[in-house]
N, C-alpha and C positions, 0 to 999 in steps of 0.2 A: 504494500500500500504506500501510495505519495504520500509527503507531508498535505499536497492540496487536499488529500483526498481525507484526513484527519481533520483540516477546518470547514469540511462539509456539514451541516445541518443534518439529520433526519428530511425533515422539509427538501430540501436541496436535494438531495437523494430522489425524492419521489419524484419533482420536477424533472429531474434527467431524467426518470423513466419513461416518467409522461413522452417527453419529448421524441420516446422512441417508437410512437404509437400515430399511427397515421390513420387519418379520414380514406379510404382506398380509391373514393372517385374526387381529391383535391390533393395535390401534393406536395400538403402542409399537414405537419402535427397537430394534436388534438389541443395541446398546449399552448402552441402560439395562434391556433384558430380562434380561441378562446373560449372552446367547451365547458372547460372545466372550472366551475365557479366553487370551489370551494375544498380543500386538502384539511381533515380536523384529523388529528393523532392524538389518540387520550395516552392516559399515563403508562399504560401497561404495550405501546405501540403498535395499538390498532388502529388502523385506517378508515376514513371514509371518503369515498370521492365521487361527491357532490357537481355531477355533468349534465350537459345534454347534447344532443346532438343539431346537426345543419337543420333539418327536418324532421317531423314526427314519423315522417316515412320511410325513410331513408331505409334502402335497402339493404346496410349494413346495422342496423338497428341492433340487431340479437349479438353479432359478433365484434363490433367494438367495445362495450364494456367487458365481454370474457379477455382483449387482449389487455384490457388495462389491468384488469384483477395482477392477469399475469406477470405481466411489468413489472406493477408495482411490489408482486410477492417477490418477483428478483431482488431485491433490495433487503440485504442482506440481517439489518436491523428490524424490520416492518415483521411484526408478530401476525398478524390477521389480516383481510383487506375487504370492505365491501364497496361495492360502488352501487353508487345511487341515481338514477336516471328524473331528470326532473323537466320541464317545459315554459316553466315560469321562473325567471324571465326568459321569452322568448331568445335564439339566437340572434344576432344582424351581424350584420359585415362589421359593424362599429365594435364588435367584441373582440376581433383579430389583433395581433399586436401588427407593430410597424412593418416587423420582417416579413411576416404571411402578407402584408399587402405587396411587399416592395416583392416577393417572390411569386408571386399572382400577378404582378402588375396593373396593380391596384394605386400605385404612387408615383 
């Protein structure tokens, strides 16, 4: 293990995983799309994370939260993980970070 990898967070960790977790018809992570409105870790480091998707319909629907569970279980401190699918707030393009636009070309 790095030293960077010692001044890593919990948090931090899960975000790298996130990031390795893609929309399969946008190709931009779940992370910087801005799905994911919400990462809580109680004490005992279990997970929840608190997403939603592009669409209610989307046809990856069922299989993008099974890859984040998985992600995030990579993570080597992360005891538990559930993810929680939510619709309110809606998604919009306004929830994307900078880089998903400028790599969309959206800026």
């Amino acid at each position: 293990m790095t030293e960077n990898e010692y001044s890593l967070t919990l948090r931090d960790k899960i975000i790298i995983a996130l990031r390795l977790v893609y929309d399969p018809e946008i190709p931009v992570n779940i992370y910087e799309l801005g799905l994911v409105y919400e990462i809580n870790i109680d004490d005992s480091k279990n997970v929840e994370i608190v997403m939603t998707l592009t669409a209610p319909n989307c046809p990856e629907a069922e299989m993008i939260p099974v890859h984040v569970e998985e992600a995030v279980r990579q993570v080597h401190e992360v005891n538990d993980v559930t993810v929680r699918i939510v619709f309110e707030p809606q998604w919009t393009m306004e929830n994307m970070s900078d880089e998903a636009k400028l790599e969309l070309g959206l800026l």
